[in-house]
mmCIF file of the N, C-alpha and C atoms, coordinates in Angstrom:
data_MODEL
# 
_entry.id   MODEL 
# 
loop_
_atom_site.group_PDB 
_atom_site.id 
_atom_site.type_symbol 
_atom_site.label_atom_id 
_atom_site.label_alt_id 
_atom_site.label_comp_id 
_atom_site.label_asym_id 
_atom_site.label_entity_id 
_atom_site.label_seq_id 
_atom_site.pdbx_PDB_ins_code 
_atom_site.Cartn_x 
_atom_site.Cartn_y 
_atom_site.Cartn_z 
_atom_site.occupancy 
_atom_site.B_iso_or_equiv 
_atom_site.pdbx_formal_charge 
_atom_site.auth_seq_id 
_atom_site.auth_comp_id 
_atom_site.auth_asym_id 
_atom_site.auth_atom_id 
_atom_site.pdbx_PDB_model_num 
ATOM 1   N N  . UNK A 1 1  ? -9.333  34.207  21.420 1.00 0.00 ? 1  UNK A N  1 
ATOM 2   C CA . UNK A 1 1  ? -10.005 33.098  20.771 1.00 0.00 ? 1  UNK A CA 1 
ATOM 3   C C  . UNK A 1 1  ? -8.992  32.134  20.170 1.00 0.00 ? 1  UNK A C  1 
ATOM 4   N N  . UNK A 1 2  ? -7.965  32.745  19.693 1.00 0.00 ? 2  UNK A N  1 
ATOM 5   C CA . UNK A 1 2  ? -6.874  32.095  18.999 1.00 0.00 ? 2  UNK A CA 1 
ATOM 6   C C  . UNK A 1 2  ? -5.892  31.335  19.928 1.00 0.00 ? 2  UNK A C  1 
ATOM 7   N N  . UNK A 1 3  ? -5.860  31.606  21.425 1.00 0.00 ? 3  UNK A N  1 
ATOM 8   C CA . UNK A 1 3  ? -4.931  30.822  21.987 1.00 0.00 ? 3  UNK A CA 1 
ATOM 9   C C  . UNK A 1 3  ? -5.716  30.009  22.901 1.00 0.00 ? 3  UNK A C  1 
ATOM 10  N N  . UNK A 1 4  ? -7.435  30.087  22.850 1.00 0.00 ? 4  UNK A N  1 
ATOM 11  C CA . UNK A 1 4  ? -7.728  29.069  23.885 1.00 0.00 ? 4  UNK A CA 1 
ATOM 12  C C  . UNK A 1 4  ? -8.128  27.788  22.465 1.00 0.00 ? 4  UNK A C  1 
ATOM 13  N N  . UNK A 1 5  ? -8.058  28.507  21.007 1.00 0.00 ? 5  UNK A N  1 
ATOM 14  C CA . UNK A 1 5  ? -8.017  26.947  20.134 1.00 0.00 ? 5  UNK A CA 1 
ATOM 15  C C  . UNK A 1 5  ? -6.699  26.509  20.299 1.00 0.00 ? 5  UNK A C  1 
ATOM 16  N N  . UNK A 1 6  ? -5.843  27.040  20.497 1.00 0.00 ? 6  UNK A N  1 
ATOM 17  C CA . UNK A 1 6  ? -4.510  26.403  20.474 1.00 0.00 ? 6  UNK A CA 1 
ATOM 18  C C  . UNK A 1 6  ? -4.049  25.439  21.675 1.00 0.00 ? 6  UNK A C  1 
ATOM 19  N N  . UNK A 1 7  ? -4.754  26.128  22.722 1.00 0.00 ? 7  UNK A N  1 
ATOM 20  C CA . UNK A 1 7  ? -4.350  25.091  24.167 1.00 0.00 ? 7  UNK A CA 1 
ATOM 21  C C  . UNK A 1 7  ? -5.335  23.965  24.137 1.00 0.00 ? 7  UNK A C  1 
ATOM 22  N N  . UNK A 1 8  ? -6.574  24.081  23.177 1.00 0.00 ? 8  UNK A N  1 
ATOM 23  C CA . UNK A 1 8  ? -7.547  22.685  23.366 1.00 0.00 ? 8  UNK A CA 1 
ATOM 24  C C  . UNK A 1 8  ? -7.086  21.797  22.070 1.00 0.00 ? 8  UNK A C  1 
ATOM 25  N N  . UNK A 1 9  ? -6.007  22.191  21.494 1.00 0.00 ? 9  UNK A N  1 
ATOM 26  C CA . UNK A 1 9  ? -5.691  21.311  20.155 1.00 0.00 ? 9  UNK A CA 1 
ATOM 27  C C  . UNK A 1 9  ? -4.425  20.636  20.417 1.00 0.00 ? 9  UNK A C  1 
ATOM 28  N N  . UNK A 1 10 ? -4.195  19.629  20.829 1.00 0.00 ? 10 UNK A N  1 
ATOM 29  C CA . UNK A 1 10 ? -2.915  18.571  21.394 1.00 0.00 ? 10 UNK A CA 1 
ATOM 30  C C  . UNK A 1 10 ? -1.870  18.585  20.110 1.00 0.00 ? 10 UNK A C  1 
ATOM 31  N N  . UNK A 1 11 ? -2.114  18.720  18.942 1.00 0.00 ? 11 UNK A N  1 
ATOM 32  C CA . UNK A 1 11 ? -1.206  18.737  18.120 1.00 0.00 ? 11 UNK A CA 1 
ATOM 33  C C  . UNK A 1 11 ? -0.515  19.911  18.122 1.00 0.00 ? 11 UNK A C  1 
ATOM 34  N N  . UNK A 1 12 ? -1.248  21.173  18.334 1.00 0.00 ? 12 UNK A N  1 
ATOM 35  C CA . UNK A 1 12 ? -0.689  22.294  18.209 1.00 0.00 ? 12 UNK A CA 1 
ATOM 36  C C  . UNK A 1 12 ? 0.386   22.601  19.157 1.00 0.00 ? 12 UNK A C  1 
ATOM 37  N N  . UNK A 1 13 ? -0.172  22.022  20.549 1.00 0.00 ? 13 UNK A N  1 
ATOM 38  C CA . UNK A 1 13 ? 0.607   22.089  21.640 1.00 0.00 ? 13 UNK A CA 1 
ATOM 39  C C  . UNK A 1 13 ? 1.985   21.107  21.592 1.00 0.00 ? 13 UNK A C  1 
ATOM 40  N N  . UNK A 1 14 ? 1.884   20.127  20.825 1.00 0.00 ? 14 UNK A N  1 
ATOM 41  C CA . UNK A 1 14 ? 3.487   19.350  20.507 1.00 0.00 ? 14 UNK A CA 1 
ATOM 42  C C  . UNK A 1 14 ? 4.289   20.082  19.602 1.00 0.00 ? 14 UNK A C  1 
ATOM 43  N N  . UNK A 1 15 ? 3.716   21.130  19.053 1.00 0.00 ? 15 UNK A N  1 
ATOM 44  C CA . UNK A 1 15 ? 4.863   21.848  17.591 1.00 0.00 ? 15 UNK A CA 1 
ATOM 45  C C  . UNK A 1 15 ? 5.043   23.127  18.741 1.00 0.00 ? 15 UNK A C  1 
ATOM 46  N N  . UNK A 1 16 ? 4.688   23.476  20.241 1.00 0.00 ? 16 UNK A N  1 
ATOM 47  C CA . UNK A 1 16 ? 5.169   24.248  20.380 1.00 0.00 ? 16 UNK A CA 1 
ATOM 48  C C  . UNK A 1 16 ? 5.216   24.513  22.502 1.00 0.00 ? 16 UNK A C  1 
ATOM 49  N N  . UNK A 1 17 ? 6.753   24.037  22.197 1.00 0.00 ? 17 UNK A N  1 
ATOM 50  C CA . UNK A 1 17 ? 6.441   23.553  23.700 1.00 0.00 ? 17 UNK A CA 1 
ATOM 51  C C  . UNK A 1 17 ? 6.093   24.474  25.241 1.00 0.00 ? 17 UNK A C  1 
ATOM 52  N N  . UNK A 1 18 ? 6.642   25.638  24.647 1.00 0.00 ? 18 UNK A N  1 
ATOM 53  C CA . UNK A 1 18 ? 6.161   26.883  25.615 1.00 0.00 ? 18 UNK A CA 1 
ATOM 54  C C  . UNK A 1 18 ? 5.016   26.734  26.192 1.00 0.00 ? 18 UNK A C  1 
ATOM 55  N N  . UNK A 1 19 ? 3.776   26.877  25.123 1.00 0.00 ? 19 UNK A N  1 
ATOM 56  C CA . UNK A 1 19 ? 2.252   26.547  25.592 1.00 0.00 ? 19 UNK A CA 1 
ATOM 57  C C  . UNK A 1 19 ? 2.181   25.759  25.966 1.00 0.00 ? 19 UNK A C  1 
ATOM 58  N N  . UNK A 1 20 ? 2.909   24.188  26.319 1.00 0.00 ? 20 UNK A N  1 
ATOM 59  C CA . UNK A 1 20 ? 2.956   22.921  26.648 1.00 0.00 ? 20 UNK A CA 1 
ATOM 60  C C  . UNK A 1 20 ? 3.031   23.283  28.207 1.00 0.00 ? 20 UNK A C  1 
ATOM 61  N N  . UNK A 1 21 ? 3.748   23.848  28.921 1.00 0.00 ? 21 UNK A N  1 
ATOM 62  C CA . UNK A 1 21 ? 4.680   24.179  29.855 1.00 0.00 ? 21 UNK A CA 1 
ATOM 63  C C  . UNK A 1 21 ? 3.299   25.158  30.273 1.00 0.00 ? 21 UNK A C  1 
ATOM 64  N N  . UNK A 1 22 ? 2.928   26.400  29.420 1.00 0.00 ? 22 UNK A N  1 
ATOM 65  C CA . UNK A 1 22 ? 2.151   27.065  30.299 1.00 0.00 ? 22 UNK A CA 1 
ATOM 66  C C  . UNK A 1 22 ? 1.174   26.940  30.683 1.00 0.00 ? 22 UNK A C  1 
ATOM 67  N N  . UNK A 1 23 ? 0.488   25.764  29.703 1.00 0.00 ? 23 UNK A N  1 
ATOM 68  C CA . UNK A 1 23 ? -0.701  24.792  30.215 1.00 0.00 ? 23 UNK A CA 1 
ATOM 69  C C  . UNK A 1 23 ? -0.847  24.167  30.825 1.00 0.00 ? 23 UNK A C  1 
ATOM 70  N N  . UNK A 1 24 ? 0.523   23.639  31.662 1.00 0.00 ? 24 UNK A N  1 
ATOM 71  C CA . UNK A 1 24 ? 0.564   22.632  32.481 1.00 0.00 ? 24 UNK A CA 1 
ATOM 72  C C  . UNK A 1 24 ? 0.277   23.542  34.053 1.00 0.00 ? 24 UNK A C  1 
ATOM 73  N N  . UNK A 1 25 ? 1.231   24.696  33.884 1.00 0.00 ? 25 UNK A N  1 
ATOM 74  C CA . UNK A 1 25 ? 1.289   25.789  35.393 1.00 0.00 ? 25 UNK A CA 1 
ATOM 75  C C  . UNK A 1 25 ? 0.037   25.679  35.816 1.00 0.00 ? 25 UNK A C  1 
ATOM 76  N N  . UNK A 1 26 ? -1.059  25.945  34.132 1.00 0.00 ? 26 UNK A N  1 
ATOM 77  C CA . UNK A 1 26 ? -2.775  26.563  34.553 1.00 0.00 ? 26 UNK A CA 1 
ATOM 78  C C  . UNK A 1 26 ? -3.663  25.697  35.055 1.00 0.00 ? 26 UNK A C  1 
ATOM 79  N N  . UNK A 1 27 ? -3.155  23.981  34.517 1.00 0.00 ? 27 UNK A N  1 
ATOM 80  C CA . UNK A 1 27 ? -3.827  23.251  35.269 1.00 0.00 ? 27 UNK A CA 1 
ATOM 81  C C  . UNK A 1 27 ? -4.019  22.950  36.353 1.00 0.00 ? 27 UNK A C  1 
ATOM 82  N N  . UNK A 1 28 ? -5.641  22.864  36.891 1.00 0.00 ? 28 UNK A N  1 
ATOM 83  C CA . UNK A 1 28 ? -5.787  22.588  37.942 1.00 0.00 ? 28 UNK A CA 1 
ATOM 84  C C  . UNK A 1 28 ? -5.871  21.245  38.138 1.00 0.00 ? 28 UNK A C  1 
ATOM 85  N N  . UNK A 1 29 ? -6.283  20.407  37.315 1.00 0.00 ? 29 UNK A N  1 
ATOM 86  C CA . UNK A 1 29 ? -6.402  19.086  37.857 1.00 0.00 ? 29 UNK A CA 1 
ATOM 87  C C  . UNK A 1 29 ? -4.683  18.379  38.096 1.00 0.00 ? 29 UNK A C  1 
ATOM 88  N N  . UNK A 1 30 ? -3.514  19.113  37.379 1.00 0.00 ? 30 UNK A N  1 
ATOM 89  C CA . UNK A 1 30 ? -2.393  18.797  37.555 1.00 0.00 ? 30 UNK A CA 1 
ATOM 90  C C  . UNK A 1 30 ? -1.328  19.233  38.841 1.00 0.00 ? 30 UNK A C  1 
ATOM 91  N N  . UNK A 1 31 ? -2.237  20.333  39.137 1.00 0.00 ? 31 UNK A N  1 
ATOM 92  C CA . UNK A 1 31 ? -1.892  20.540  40.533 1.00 0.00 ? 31 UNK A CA 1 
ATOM 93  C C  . UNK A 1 31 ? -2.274  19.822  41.575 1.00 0.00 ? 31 UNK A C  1 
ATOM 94  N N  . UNK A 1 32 ? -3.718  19.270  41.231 1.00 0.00 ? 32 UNK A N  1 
ATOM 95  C CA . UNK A 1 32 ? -4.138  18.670  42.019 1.00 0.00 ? 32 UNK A CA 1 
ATOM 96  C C  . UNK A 1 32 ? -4.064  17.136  42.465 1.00 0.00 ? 32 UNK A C  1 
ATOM 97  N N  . UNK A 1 33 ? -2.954  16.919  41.631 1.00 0.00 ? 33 UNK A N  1 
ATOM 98  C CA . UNK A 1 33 ? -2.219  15.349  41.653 1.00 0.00 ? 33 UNK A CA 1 
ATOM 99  C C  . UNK A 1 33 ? -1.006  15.261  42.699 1.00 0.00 ? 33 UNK A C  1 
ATOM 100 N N  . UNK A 1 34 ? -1.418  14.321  43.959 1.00 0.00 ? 34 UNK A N  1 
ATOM 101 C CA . UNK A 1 34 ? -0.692  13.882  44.680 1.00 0.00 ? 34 UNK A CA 1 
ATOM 102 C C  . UNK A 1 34 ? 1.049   13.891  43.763 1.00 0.00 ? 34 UNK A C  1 
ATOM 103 N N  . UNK A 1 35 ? 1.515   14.364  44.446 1.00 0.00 ? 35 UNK A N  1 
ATOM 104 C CA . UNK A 1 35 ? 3.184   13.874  44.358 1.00 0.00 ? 35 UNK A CA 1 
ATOM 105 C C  . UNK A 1 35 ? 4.124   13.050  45.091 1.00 0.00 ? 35 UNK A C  1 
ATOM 106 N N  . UNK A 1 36 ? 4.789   11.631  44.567 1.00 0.00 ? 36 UNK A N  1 
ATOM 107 C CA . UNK A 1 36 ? 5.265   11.015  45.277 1.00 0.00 ? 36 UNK A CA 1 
ATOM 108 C C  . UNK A 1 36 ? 5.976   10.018  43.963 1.00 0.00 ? 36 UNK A C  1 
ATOM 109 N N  . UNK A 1 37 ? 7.280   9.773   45.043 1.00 0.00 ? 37 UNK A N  1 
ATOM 110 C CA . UNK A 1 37 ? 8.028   9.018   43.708 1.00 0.00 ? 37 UNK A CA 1 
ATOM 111 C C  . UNK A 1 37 ? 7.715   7.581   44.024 1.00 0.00 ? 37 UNK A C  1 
ATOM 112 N N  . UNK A 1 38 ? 7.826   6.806   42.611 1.00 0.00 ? 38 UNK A N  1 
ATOM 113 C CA . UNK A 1 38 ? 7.543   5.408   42.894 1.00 0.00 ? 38 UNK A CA 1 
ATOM 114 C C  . UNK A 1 38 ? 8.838   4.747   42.498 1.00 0.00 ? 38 UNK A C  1 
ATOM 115 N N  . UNK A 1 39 ? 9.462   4.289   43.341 1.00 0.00 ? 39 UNK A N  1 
ATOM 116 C CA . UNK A 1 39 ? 10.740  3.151   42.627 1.00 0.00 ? 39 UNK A CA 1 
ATOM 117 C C  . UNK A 1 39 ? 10.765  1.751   42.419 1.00 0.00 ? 39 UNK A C  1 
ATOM 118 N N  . UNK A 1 40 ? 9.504   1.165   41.108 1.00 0.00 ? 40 UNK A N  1 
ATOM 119 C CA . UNK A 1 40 ? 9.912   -0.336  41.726 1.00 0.00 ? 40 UNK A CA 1 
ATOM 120 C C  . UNK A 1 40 ? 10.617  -1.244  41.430 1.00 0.00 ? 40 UNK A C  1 
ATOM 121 N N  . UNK A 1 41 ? 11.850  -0.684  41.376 1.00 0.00 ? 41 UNK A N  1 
ATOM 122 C CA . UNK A 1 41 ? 13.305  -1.303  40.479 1.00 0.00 ? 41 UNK A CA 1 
ATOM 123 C C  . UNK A 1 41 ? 14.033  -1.088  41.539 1.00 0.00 ? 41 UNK A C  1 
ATOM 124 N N  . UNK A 1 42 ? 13.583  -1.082  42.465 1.00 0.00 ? 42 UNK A N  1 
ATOM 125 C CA . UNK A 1 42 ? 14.480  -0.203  43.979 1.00 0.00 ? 42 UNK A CA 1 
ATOM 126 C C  . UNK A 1 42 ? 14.500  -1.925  44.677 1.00 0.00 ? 42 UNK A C  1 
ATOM 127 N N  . UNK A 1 43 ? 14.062  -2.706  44.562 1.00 0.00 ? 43 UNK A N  1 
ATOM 128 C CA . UNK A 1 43 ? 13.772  -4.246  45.529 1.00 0.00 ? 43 UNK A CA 1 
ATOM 129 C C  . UNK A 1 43 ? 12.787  -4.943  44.556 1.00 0.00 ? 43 UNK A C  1 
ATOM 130 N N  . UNK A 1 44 ? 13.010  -6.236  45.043 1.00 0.00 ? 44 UNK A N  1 
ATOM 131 C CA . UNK A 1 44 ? 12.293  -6.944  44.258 1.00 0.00 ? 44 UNK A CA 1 
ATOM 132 C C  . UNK A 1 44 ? 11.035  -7.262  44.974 1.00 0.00 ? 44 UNK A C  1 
ATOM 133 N N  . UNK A 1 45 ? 9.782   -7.416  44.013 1.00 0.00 ? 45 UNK A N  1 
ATOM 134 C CA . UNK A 1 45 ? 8.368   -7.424  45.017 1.00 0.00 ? 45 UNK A CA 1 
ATOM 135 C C  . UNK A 1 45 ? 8.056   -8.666  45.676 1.00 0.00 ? 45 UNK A C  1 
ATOM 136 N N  . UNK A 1 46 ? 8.995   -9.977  45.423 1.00 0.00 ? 46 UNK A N  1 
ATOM 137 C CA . UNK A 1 46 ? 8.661   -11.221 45.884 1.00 0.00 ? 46 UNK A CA 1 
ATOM 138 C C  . UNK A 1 46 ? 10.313  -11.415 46.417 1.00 0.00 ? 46 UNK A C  1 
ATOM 139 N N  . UNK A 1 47 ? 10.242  -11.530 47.470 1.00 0.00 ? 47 UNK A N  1 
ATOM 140 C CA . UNK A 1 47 ? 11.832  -11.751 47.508 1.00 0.00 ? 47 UNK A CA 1 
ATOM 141 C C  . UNK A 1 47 ? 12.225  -13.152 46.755 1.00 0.00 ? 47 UNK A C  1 
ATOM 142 N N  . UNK A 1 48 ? 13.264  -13.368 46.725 1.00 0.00 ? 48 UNK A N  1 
ATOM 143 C CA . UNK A 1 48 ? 13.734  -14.313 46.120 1.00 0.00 ? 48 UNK A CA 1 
ATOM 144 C C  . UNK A 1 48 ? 14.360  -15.764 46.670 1.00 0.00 ? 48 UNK A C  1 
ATOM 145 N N  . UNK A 1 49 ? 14.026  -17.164 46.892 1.00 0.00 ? 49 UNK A N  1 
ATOM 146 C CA . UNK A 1 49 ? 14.474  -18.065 47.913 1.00 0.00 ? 49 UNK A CA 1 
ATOM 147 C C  . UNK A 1 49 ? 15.019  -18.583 47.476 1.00 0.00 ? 49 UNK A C  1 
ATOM 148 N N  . UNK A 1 50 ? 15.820  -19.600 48.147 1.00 0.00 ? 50 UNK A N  1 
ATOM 149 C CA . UNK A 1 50 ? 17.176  -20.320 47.353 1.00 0.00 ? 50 UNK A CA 1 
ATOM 150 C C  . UNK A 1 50 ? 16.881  -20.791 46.099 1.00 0.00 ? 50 UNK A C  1 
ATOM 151 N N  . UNK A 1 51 ? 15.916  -21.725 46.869 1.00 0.00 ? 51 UNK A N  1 
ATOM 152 C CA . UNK A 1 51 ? 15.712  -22.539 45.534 1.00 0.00 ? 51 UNK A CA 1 
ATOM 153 C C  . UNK A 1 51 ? 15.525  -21.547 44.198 1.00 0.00 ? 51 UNK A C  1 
ATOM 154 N N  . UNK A 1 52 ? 15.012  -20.591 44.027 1.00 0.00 ? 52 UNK A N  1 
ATOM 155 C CA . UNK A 1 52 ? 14.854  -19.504 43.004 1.00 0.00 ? 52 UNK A CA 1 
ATOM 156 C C  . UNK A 1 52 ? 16.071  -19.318 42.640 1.00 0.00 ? 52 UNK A C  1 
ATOM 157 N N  . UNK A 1 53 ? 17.301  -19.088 43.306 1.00 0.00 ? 53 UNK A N  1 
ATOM 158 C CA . UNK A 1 53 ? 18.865  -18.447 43.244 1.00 0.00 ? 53 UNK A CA 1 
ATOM 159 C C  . UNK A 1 53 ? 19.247  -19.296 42.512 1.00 0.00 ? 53 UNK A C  1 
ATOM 160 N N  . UNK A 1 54 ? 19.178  -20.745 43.053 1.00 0.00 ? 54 UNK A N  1 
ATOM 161 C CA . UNK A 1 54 ? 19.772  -21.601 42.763 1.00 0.00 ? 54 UNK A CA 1 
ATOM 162 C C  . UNK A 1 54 ? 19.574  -22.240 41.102 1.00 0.00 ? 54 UNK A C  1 
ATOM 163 N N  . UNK A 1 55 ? 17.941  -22.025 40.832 1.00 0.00 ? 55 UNK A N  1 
ATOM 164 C CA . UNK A 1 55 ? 17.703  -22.559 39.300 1.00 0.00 ? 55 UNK A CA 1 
ATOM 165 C C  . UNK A 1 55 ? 17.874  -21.395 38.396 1.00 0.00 ? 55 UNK A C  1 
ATOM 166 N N  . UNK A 1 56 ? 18.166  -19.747 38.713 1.00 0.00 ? 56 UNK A N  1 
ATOM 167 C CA . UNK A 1 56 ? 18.601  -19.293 38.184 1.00 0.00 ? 56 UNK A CA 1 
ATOM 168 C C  . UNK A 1 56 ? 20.294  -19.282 37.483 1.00 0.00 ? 56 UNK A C  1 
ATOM 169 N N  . UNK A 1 57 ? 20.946  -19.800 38.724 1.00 0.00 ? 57 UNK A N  1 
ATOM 170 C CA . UNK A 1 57 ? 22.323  -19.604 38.379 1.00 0.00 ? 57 UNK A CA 1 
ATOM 171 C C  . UNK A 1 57 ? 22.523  -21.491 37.982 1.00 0.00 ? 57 UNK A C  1 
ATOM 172 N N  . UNK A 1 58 ? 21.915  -21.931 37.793 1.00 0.00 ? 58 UNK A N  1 
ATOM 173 C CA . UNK A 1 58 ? 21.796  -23.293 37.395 1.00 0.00 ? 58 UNK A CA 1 
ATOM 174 C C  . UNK A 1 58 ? 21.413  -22.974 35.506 1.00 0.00 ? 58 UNK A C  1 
ATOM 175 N N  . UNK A 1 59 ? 20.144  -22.432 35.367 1.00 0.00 ? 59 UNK A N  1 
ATOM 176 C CA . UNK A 1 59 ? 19.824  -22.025 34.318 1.00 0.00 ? 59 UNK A CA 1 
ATOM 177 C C  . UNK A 1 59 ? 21.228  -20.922 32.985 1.00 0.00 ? 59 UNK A C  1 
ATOM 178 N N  . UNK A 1 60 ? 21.809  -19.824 33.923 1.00 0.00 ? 60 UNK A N  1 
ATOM 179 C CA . UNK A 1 60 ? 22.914  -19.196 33.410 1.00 0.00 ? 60 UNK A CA 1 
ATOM 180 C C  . UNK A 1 60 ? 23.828  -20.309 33.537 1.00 0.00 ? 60 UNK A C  1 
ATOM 181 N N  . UNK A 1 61 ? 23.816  -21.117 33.824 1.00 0.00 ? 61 UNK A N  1 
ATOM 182 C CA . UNK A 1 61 ? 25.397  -22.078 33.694 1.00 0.00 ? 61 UNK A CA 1 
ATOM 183 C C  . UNK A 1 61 ? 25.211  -22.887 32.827 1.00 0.00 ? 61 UNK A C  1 
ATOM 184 N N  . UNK A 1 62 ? 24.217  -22.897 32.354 1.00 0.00 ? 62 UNK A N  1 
ATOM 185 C CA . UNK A 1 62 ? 23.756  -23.698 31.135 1.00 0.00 ? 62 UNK A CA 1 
ATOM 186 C C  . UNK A 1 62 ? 23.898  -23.347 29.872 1.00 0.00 ? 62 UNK A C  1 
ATOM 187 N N  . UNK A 1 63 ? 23.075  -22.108 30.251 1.00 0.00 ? 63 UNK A N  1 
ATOM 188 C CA . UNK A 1 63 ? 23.572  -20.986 28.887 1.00 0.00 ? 63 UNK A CA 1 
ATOM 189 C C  . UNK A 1 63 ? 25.143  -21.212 28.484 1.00 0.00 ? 63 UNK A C  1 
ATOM 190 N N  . UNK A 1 64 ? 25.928  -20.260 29.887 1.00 0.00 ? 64 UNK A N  1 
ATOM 191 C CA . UNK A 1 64 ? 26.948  -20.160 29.357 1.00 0.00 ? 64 UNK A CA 1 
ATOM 192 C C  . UNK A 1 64 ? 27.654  -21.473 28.667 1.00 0.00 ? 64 UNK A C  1 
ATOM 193 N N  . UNK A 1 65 ? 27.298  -22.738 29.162 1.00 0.00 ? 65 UNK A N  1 
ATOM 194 C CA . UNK A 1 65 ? 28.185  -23.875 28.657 1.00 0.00 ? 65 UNK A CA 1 
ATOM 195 C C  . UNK A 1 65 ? 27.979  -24.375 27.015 1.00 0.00 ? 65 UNK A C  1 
ATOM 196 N N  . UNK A 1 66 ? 26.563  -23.756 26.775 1.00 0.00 ? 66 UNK A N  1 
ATOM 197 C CA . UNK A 1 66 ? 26.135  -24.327 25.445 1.00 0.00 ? 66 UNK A CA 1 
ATOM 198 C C  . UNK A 1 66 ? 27.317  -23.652 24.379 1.00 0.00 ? 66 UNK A C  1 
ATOM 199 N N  . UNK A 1 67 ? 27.426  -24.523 23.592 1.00 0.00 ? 67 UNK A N  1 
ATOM 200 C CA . UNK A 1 67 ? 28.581  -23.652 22.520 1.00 0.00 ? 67 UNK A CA 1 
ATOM 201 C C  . UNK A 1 67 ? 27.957  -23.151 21.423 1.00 0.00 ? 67 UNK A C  1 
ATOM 202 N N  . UNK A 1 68 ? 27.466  -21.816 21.466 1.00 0.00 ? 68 UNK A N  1 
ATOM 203 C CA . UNK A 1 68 ? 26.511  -21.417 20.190 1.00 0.00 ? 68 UNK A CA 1 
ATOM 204 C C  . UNK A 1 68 ? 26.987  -21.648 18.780 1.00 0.00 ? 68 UNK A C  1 
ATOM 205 N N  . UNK A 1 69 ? 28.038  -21.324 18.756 1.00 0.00 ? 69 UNK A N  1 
ATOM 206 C CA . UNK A 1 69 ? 28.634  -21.208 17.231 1.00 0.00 ? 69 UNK A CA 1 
ATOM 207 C C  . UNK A 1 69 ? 29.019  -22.237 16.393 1.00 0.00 ? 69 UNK A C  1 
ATOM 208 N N  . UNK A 1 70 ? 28.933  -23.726 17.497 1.00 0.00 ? 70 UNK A N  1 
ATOM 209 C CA . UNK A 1 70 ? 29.034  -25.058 16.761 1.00 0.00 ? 70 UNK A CA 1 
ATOM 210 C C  . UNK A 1 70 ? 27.418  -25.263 16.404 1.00 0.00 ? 70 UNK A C  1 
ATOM 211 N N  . UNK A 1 71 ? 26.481  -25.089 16.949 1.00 0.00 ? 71 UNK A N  1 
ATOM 212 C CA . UNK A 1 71 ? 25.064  -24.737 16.991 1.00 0.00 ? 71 UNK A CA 1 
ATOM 213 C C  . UNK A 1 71 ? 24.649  -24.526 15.315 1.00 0.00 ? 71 UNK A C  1 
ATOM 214 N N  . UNK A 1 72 ? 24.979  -22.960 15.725 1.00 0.00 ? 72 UNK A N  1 
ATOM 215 C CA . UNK A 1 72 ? 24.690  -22.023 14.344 1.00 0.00 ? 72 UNK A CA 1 
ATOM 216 C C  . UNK A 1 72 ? 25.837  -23.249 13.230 1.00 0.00 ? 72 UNK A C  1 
ATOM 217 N N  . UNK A 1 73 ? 26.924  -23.669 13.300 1.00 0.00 ? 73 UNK A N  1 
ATOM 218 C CA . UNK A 1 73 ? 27.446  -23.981 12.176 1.00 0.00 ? 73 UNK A CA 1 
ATOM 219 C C  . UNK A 1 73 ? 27.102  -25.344 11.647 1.00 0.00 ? 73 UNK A C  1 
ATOM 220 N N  . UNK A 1 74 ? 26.122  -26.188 12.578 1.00 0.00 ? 74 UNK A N  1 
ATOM 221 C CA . UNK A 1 74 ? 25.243  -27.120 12.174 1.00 0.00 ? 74 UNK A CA 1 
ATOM 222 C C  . UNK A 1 74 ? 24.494  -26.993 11.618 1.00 0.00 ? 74 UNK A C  1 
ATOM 223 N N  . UNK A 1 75 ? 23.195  -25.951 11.534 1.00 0.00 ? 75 UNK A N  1 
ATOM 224 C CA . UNK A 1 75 ? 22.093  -25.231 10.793 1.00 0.00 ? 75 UNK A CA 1 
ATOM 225 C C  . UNK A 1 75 ? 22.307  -25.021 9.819  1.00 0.00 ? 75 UNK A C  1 
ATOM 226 N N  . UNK A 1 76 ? 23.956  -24.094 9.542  1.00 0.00 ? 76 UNK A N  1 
ATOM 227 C CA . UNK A 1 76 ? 23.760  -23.625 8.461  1.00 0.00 ? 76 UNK A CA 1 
ATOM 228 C C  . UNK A 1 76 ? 24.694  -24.464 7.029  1.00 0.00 ? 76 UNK A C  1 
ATOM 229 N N  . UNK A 1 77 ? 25.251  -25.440 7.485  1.00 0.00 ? 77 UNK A N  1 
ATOM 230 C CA . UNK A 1 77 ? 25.652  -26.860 6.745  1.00 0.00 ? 77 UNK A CA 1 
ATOM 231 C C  . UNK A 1 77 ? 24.565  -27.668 6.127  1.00 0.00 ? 77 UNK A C  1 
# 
């Protein structure tokens, strides 16, 4: 009685990770989950066209040229 309150109580099961682990073996619906890895940091989902390349590294050249610290020392004058 005491360990099927413990496997239906989610708090109990974070202070103790064993039962975490052996609850997971018993599940069936967790077995029953397709397995397959997803990578979608692996390619980008829209490829990317010049013009995209181009206002990006247009955009970073901008950045880099701005001079922050004359910036900040205007503000804070």
């Amino acid at each position: 009685m005491k360990t099927a309150a413990l496997t239906l109580n989610p708090f109990s099961l974070m202070m103790e990770p064993e039962l975490v682990l052996q609850t997971m073996e018993r599940s069936q619906q967790l077995r029953g989950l397709r397995r397959h890895k997803l990578r979608p940091l692996d390619k980008p989902l829209i490829p990317y066209t010049q013009e995209a390349l181009a206002a990006r590294a247009a955009f970073d050249a901008a950045i880099d040229a701005e001079d922050f610290e004359a910036r900040a020392e205007s503000y804070l004058n």
